[in-house]
FIKOLZA-1660 file (N, C-alpha, C; in steps of 0.1 Angstrom, whole numbers, plus 5000, padded with zeros to 4 digits):
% residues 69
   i   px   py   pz ch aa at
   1 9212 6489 1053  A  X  N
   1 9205 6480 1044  A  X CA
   1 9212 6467 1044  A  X  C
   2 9200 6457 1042  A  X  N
   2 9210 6443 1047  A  X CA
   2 9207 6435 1030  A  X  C
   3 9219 6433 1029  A  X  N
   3 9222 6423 1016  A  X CA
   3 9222 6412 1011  A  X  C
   4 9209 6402 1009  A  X  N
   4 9209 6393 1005  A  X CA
   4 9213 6380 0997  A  X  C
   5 9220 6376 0997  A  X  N
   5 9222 6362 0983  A  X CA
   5 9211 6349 0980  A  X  C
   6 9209 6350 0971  A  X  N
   6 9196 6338 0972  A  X CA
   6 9204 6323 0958  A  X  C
   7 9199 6315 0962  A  X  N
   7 9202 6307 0948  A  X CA
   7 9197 6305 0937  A  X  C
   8 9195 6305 0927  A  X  N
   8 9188 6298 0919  A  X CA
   8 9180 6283 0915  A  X  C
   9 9189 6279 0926  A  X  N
   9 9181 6261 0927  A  X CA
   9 9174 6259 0934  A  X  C
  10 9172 6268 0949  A  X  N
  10 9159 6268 0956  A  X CA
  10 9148 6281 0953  A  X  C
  11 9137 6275 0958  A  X  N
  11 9131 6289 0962  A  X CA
  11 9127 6295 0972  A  X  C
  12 9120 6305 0968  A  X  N
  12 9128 6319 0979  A  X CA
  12 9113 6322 0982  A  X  C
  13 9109 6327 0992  A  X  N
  13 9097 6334 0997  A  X CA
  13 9095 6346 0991  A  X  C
  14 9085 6353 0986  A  X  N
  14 9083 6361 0980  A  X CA
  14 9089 6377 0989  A  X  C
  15 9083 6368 1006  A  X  N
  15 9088 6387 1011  A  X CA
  15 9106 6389 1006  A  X  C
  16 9110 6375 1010  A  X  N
  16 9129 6378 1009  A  X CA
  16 9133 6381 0996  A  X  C
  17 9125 6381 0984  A  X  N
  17 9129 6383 0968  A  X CA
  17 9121 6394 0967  A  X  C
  18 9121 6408 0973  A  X  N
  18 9115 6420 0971  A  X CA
  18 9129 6427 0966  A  X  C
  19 9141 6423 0975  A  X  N
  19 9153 6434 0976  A  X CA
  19 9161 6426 0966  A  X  C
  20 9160 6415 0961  A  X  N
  20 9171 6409 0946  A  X CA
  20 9169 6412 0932  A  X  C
  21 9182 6414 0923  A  X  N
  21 9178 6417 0913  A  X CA
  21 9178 6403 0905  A  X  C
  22 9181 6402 0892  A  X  N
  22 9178 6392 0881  A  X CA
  22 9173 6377 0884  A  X  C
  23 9176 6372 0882  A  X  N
  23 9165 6359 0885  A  X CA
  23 9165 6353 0897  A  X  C
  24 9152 6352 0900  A  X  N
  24 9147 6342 0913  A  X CA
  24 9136 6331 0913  A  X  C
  25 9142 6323 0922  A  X  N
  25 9126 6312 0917  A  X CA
  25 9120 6316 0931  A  X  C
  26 9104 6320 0927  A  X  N
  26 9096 6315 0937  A  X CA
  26 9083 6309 0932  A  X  C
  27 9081 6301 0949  A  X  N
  27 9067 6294 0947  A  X CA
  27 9055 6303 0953  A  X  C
  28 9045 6297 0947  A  X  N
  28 9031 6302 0950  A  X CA
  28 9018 6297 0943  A  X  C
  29 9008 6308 0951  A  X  N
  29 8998 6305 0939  A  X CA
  29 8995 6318 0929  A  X  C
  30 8991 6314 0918  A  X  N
  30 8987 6324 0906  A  X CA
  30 8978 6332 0907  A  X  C
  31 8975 6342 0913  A  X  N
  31 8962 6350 0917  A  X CA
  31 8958 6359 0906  A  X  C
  32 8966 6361 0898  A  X  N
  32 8960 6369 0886  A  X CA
  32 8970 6367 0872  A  X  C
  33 8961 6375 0860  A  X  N
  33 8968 6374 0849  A  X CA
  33 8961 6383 0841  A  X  C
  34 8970 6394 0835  A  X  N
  34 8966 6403 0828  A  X CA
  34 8978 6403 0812  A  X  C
  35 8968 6403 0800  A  X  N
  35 8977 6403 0787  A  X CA
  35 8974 6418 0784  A  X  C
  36 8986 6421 0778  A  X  N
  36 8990 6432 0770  A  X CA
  36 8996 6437 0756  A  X  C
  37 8991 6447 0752  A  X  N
  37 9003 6443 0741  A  X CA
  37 9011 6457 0745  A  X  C
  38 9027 6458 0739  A  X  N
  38 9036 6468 0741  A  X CA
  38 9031 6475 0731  A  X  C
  39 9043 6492 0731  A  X  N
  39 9040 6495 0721  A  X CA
  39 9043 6493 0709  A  X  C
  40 9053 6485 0706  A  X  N
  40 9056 6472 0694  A  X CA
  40 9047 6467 0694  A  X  C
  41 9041 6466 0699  A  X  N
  41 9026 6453 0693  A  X CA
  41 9031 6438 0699  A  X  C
  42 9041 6434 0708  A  X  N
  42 9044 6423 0713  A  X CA
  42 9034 6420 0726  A  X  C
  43 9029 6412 0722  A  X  N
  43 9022 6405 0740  A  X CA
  43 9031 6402 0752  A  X  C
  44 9027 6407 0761  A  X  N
  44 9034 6407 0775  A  X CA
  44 9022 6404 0783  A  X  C
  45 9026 6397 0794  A  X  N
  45 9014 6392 0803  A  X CA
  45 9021 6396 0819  A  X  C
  46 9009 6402 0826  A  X  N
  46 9014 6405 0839  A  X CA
  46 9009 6392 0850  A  X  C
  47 9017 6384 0857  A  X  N
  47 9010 6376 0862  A  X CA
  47 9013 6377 0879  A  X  C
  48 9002 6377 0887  A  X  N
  48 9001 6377 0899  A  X CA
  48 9007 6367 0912  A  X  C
  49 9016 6362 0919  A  X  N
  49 9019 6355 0925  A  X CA
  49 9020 6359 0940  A  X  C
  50 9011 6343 0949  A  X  N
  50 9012 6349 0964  A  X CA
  50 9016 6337 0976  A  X  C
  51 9023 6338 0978  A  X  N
  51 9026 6332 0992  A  X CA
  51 9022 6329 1004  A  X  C
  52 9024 6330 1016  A  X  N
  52 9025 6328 1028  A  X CA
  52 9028 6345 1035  A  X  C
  53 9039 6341 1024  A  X  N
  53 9049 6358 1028  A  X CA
  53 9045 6376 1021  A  X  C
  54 9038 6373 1011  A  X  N
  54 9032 6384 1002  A  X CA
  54 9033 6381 0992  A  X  C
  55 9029 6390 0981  A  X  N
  55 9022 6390 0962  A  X CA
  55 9035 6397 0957  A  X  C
  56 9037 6391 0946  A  X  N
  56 9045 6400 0937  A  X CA
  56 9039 6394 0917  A  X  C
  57 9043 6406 0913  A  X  N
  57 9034 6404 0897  A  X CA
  57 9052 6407 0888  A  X  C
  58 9050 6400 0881  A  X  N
  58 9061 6391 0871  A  X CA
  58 9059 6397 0859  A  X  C
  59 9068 6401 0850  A  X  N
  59 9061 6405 0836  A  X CA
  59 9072 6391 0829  A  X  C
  60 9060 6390 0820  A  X  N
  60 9064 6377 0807  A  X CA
  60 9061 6380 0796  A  X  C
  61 9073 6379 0786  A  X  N
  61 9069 6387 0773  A  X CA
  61 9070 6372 0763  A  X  C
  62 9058 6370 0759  A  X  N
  62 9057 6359 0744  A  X CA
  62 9066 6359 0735  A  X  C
  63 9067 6351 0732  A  X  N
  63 9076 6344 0720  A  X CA
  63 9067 6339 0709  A  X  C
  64 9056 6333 0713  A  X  N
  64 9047 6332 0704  A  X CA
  64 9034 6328 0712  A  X  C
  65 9021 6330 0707  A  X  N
  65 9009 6330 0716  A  X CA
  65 9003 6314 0707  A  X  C
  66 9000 6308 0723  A  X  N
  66 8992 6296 0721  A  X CA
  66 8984 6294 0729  A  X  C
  67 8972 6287 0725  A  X  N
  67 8960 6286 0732  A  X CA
  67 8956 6274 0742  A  X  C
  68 8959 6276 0749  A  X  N
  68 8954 6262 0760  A  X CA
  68 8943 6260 0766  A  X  C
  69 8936 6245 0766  A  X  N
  69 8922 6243 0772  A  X CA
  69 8923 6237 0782  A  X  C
% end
């Protein structure tokens, strides 16, 4: 198995940030977005992101919910 280091100040292609753990920046586009609520009743949103390189989906949990037009 081969071990990666990635930075925080650039970003990373989606295929090379499959095998990292805690934070990574990548770019892309948004291909999807699904809301939830836990079983606390907190909203979490699952959102879709895709590259060049492949998709990976992000969970984002609210702090508070606002409505944008």
């Amino acid at each position: 198995m081969k071990f990666m280091w990635f930075s925080l100040d650039v970003a990373t292609y989606i295929a090379d940030a499959v095998f990292t753990r805690g934070e990574v920046y990548v770019c892309g586009v948004i291909t999807g977005k699904r809301e939830m609520l836990t079983k606390t009743g907190k909203t979490m949103f699952l959102i879709d992101f895709t590259d060049k390189t492949g998709r990976l989906t992000g969970k984002f949990f609210a702090t508070e919910k606002r409505e944008y037009s």
